[in-house]
PyMOL Python script that loads the backbone (N, CA, C, O; Angstrom):
from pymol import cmd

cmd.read_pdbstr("""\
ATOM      1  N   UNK A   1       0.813  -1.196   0.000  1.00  0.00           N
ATOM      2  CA  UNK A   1       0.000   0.000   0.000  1.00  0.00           C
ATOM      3  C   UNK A   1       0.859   1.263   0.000  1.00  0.00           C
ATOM      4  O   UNK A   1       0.553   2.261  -0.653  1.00  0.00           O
ATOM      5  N   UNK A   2       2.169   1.153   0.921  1.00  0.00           N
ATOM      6  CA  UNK A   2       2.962   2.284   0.857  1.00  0.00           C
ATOM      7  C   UNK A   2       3.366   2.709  -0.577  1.00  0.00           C
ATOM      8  O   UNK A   2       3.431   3.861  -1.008  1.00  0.00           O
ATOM      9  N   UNK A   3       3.571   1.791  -1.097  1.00  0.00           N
ATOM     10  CA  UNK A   3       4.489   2.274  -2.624  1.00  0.00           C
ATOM     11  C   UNK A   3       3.023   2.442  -3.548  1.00  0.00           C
ATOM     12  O   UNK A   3       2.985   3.501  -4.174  1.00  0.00           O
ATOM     13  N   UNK A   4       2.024   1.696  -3.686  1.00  0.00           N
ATOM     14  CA  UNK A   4       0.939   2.678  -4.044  1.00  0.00           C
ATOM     15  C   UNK A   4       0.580   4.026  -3.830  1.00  0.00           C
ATOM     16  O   UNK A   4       0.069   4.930  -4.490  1.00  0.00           O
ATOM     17  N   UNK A   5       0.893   3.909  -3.010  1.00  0.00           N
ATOM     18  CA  UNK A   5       0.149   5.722  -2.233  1.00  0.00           C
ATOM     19  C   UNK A   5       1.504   6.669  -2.891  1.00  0.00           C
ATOM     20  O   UNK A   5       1.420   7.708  -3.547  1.00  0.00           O
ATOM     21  N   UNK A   6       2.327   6.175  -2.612  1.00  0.00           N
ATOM     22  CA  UNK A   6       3.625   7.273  -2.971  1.00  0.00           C
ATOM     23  C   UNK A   6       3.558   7.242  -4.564  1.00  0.00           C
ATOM     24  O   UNK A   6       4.055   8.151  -5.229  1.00  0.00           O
ATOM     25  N   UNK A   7       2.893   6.108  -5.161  1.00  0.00           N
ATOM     26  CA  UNK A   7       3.104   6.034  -7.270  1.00  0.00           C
ATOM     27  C   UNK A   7       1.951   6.866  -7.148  1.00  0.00           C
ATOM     28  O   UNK A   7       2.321   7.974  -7.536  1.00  0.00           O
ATOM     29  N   UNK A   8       0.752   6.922  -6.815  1.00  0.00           N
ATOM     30  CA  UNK A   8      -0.266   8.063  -7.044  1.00  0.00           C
ATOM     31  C   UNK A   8       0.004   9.182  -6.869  1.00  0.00           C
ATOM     32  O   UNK A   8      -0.288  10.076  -7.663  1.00  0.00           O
ATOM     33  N   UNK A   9       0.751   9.383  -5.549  1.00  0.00           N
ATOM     34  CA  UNK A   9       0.887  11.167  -5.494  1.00  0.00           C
ATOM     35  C   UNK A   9       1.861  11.607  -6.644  1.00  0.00           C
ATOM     36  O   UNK A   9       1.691  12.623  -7.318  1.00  0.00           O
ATOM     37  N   UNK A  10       2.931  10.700  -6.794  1.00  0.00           N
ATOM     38  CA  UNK A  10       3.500  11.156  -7.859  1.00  0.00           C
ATOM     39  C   UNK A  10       2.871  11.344  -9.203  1.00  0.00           C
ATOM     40  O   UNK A  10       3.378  12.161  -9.973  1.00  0.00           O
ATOM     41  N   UNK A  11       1.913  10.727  -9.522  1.00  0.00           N
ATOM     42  CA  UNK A  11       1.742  10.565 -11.443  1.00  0.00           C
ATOM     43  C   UNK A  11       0.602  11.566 -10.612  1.00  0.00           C
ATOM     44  O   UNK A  11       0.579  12.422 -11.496  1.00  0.00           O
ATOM     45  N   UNK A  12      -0.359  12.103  -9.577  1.00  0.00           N
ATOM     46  CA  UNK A  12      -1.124  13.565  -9.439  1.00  0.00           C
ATOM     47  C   UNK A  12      -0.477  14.423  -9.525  1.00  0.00           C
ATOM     48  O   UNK A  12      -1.017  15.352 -10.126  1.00  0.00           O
ATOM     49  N   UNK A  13       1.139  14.728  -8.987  1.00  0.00           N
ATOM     50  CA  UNK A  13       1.883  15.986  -8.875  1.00  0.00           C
ATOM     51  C   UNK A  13       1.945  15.843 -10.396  1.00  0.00           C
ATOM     52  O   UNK A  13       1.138  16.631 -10.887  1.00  0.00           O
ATOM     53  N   UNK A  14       2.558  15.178 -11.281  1.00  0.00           N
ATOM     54  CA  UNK A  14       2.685  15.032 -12.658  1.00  0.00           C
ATOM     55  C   UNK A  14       1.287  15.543 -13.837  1.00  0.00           C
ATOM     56  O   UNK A  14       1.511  16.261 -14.811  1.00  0.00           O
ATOM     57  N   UNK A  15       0.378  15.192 -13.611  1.00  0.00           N
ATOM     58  CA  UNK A  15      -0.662  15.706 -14.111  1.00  0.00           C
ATOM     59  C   UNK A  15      -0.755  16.680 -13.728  1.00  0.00           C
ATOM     60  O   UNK A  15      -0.676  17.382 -14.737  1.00  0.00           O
ATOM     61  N   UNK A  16      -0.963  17.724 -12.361  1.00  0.00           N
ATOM     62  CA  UNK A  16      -0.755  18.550 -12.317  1.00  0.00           C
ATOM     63  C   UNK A  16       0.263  20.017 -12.368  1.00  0.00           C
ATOM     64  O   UNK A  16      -0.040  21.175 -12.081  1.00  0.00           O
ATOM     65  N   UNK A  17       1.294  19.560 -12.749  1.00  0.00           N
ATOM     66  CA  UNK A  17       2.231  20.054 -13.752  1.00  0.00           C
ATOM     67  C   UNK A  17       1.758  19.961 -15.097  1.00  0.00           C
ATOM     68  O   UNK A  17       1.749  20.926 -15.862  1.00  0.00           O
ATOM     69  N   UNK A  18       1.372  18.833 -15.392  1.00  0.00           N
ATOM     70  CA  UNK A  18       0.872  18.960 -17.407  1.00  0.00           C
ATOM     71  C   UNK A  18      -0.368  19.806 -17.302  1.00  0.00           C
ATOM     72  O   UNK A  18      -0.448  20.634 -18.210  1.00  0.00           O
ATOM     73  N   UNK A  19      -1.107  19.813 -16.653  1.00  0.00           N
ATOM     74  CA  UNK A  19      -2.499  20.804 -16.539  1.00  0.00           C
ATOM     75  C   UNK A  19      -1.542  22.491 -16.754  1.00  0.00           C
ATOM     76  O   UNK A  19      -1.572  23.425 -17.556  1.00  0.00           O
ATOM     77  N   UNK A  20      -0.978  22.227 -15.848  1.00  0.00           N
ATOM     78  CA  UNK A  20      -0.160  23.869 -15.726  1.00  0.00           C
ATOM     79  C   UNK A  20       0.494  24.564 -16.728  1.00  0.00           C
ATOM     80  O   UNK A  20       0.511  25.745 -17.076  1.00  0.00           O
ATOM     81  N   UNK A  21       1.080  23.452 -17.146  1.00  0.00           N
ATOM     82  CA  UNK A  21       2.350  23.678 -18.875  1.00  0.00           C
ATOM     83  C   UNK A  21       1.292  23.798 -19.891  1.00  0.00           C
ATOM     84  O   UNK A  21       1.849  24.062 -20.956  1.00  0.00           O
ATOM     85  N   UNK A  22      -0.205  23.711 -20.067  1.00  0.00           N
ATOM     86  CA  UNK A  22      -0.912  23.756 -20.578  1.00  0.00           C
ATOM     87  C   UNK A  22      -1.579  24.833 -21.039  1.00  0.00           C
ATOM     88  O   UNK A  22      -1.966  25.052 -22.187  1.00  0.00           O
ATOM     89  N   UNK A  23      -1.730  25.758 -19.671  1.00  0.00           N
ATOM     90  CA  UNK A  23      -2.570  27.033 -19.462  1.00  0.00           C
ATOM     91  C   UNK A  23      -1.735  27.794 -20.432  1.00  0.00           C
ATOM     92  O   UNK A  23      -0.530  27.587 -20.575  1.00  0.00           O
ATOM     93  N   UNK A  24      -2.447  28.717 -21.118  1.00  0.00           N
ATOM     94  CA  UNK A  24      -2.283  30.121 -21.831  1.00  0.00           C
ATOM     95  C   UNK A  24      -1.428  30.897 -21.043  1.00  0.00           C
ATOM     96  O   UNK A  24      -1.908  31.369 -20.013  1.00  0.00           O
ATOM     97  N   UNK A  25       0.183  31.213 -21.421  1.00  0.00           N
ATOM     98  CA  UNK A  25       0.914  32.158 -20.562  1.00  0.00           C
ATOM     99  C   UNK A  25       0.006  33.587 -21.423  1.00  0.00           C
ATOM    100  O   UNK A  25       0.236  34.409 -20.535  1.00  0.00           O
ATOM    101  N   UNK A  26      -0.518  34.105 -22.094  1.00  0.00           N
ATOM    102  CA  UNK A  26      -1.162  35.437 -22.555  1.00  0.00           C
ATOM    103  C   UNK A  26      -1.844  35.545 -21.332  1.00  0.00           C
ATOM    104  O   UNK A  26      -1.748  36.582 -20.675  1.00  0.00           O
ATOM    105  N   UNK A  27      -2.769  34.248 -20.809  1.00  0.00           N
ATOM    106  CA  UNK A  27      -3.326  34.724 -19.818  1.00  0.00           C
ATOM    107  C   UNK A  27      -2.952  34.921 -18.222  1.00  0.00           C
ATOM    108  O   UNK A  27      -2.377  34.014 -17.619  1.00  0.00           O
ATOM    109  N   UNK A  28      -3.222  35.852 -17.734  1.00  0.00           N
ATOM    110  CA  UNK A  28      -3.004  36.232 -16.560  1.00  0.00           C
ATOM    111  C   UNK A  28      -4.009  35.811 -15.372  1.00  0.00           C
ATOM    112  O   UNK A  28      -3.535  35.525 -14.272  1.00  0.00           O
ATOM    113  N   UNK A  29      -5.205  35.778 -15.566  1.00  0.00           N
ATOM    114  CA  UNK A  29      -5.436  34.698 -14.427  1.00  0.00           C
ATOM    115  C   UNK A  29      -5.229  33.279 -14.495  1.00  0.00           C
ATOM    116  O   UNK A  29      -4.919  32.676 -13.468  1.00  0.00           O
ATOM    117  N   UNK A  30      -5.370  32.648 -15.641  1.00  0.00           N
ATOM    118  CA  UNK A  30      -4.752  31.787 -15.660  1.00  0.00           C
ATOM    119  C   UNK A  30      -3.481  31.259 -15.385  1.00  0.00           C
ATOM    120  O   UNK A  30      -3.368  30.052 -15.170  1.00  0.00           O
ATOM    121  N   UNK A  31      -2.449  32.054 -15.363  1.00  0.00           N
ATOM    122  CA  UNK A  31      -0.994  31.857 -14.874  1.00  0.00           C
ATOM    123  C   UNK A  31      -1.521  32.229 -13.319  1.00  0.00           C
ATOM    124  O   UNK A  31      -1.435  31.129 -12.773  1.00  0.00           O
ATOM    125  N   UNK A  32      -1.792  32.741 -12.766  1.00  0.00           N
ATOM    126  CA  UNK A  32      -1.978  32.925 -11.401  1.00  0.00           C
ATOM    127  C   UNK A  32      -2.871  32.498 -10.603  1.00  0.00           C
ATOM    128  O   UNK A  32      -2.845  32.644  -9.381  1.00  0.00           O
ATOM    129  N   UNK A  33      -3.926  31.807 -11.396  1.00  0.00           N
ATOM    130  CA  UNK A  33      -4.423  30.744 -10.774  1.00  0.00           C
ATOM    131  C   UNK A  33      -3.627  29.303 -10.836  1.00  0.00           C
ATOM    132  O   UNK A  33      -3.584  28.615  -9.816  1.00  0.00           O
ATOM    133  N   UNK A  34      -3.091  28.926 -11.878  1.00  0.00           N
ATOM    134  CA  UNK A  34      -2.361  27.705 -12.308  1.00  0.00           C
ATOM    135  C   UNK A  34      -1.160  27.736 -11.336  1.00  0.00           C
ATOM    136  O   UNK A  34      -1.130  26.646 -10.766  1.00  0.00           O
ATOM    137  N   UNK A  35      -0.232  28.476 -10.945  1.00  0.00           N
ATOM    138  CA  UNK A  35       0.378  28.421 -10.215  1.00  0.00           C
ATOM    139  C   UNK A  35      -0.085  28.203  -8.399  1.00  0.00           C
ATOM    140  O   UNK A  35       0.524  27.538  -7.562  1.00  0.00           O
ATOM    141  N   UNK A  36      -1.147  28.888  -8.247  1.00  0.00           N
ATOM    142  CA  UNK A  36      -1.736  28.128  -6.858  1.00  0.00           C
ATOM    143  C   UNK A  36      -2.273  26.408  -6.951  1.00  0.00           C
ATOM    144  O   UNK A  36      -2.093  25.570  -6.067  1.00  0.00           O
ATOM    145  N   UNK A  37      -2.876  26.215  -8.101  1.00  0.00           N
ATOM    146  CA  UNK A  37      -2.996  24.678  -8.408  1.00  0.00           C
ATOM    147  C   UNK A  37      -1.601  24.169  -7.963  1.00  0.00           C
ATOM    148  O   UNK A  37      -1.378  23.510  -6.948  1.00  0.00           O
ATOM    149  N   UNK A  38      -0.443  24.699  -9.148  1.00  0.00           N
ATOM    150  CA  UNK A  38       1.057  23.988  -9.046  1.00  0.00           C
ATOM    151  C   UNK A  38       1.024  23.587  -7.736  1.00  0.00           C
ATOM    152  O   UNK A  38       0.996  22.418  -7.350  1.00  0.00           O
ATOM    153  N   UNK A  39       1.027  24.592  -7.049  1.00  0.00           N
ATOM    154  CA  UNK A  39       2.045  24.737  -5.142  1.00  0.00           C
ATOM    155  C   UNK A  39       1.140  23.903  -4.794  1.00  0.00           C
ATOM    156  O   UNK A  39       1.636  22.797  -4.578  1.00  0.00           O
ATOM    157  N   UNK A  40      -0.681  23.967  -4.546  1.00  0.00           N
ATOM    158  CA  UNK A  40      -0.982  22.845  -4.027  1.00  0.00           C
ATOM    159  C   UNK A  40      -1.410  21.467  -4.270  1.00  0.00           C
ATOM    160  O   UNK A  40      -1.994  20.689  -3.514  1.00  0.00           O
ATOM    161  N   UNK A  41      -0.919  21.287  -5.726  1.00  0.00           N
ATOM    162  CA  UNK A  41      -1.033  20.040  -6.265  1.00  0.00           C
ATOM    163  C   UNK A  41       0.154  19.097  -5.787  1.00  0.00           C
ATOM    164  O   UNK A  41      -0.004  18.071  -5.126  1.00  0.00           O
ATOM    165  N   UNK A  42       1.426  19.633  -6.247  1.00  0.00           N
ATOM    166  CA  UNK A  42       2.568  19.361  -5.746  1.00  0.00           C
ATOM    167  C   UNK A  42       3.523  19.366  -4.423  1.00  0.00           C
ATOM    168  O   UNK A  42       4.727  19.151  -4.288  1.00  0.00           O
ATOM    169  N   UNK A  43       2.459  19.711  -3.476  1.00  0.00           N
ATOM    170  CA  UNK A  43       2.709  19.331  -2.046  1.00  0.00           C
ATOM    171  C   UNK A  43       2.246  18.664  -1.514  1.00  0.00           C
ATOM    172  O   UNK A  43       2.540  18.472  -0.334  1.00  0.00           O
ATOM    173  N   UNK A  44       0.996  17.787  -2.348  1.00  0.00           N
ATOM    174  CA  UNK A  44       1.067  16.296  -1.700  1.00  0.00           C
ATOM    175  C   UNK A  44       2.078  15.567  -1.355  1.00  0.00           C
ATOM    176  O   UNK A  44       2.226  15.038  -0.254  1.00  0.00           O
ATOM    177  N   UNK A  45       3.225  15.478  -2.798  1.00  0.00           N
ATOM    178  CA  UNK A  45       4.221  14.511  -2.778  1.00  0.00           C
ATOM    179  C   UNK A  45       4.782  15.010  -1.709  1.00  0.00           C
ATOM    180  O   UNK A  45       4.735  14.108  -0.872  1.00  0.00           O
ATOM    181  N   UNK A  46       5.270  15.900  -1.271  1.00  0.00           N
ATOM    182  CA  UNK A  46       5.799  16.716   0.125  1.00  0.00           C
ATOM    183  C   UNK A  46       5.059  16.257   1.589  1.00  0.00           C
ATOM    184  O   UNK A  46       5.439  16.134   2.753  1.00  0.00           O
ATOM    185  N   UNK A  47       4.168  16.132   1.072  1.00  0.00           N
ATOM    186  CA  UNK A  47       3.351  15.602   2.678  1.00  0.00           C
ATOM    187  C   UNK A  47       3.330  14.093   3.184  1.00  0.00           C
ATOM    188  O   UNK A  47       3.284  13.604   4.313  1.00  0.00           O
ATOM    189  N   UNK A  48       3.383  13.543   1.897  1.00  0.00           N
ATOM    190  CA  UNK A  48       3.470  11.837   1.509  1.00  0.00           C
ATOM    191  C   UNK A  48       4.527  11.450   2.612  1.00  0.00           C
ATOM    192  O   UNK A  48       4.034  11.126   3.692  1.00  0.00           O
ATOM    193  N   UNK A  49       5.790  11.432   2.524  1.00  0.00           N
ATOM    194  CA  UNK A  49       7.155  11.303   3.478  1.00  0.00           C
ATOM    195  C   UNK A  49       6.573  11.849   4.879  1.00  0.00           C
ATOM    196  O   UNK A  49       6.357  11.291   5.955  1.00  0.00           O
ATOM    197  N   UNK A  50       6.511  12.356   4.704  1.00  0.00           N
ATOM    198  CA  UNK A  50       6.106  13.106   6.312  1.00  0.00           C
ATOM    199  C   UNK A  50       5.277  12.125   7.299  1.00  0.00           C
ATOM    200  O   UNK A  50       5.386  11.749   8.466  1.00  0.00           O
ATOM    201  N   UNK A  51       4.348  11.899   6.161  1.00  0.00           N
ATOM    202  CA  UNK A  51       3.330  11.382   7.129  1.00  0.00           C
ATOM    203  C   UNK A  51       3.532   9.731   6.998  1.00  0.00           C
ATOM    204  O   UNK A  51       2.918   8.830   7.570  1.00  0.00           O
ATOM    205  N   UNK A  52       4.365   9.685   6.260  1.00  0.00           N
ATOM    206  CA  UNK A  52       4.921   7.924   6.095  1.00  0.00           C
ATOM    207  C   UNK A  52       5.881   7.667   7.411  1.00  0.00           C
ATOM    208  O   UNK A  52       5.747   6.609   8.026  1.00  0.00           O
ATOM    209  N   UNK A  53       6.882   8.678   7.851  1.00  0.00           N
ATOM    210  CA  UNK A  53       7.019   8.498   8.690  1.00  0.00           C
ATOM    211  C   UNK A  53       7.046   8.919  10.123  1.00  0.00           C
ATOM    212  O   UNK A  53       7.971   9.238  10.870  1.00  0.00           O
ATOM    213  N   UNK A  54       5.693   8.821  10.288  1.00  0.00           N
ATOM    214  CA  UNK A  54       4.835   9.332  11.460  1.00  0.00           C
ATOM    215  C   UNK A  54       5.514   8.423  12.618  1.00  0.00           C
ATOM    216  O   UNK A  54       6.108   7.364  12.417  1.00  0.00           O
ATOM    217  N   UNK A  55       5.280   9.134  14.038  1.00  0.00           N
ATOM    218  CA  UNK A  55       5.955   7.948  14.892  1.00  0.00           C
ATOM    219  C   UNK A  55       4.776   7.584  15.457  1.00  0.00           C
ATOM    220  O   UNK A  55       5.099   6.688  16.237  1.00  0.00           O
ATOM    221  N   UNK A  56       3.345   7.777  15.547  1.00  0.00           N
ATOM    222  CA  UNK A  56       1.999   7.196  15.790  1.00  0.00           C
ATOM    223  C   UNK A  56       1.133   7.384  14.906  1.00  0.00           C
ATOM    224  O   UNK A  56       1.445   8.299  14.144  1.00  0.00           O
ATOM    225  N   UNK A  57      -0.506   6.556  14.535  1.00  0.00           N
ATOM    226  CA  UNK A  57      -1.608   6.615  14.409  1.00  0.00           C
ATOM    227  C   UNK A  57      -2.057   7.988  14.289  1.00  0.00           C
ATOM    228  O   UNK A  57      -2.361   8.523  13.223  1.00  0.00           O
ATOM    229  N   UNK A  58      -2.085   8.539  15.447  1.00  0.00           N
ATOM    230  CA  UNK A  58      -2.457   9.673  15.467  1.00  0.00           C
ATOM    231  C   UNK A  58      -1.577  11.341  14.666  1.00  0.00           C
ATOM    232  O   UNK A  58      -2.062  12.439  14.392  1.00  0.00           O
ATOM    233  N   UNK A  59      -0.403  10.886  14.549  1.00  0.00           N
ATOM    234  CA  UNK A  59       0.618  11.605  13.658  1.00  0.00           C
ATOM    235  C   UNK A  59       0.414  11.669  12.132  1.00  0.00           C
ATOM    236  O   UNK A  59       0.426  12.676  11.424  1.00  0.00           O
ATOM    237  N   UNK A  60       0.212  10.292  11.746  1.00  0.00           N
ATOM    238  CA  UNK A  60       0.160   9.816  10.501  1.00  0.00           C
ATOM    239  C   UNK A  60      -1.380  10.431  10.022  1.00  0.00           C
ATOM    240  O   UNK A  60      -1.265  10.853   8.871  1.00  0.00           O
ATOM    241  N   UNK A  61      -2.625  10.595  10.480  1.00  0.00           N
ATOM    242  CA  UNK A  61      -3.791  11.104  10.398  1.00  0.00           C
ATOM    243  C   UNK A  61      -3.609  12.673  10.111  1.00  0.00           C
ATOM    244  O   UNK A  61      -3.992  13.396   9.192  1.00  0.00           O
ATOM    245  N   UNK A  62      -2.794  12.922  11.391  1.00  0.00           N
ATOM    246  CA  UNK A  62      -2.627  14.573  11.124  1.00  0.00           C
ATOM    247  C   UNK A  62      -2.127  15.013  10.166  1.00  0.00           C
ATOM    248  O   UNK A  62      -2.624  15.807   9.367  1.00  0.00           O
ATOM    249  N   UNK A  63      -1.279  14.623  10.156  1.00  0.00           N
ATOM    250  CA  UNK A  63      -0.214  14.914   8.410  1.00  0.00           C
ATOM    251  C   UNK A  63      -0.840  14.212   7.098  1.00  0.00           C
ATOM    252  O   UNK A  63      -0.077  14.354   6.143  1.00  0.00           O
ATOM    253  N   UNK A  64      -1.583  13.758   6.896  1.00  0.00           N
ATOM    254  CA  UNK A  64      -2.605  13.313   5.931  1.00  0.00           C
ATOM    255  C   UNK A  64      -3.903  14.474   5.780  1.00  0.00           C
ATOM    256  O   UNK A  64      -4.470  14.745   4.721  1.00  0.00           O
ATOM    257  N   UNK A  65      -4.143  14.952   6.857  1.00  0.00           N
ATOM    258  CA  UNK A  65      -5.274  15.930   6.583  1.00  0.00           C
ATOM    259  C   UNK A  65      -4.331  17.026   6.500  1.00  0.00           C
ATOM    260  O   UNK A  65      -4.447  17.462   5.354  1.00  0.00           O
ATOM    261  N   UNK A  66      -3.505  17.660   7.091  1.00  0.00           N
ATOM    262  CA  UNK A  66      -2.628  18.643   6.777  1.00  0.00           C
ATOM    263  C   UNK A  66      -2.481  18.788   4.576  1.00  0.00           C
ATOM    264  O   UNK A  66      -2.258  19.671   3.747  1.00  0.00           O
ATOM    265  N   UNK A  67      -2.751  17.462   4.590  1.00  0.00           N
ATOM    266  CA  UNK A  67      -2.050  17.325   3.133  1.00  0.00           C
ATOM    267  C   UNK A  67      -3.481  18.046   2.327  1.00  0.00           C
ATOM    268  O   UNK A  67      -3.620  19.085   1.680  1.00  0.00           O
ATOM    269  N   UNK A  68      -4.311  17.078   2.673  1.00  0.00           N
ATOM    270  CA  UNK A  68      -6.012  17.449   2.566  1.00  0.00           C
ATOM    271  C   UNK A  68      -6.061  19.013   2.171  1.00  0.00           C
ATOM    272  O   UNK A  68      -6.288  19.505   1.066  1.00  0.00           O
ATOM    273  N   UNK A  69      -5.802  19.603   3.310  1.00  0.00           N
ATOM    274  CA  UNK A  69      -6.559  20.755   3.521  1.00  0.00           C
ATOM    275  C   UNK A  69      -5.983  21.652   2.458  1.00  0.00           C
ATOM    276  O   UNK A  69      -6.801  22.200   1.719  1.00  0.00           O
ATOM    277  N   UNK A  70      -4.757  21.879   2.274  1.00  0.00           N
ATOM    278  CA  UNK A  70      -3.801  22.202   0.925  1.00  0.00           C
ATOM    279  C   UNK A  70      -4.442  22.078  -0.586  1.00  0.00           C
ATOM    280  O   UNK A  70      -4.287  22.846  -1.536  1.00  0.00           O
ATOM    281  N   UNK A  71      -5.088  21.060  -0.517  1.00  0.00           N
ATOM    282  CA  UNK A  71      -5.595  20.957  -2.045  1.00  0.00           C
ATOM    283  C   UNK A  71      -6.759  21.325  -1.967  1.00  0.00           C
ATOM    284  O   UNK A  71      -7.461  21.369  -2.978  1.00  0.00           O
TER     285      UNK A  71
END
""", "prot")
cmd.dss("prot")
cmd.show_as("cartoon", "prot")
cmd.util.cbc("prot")
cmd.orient("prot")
């Protein structure tokens, strides 16, 4: 399950990079919305480790919704 969870966040941070490389640089909300997508698409994979190595139950929960609340 661990190496599942870590191949998903990765190929989501990845799609969400191709969503991004996608957007219209002419446009300006679009670049500035796409870039808040970027940061919180791509801090799952950032939260993933963290909360993998939680030293309790209750650690590992927190840092999973921490991740949550971001996207």
């Amino acid at each position: 399950m661990a190496q599942d969870l870590r191949k998903r966040t990765k190929e989501f941070a990845l799609r969400v990079i191709r969503v991004y490389s996608s957007l219209p640089s002419s446009s300006t909300v679009a670049q500035v919305i796409g870039k808040q997508v970027l940061r919180s698409g791509t801090s799952v994979g950032a939260h993933y480790p963290e909360a993998f190595h939680s030293r309790s139950d209750a650690e590992f929960i927190n840092k999973i919704e921490v991740g949550l609340q971001e996207l």
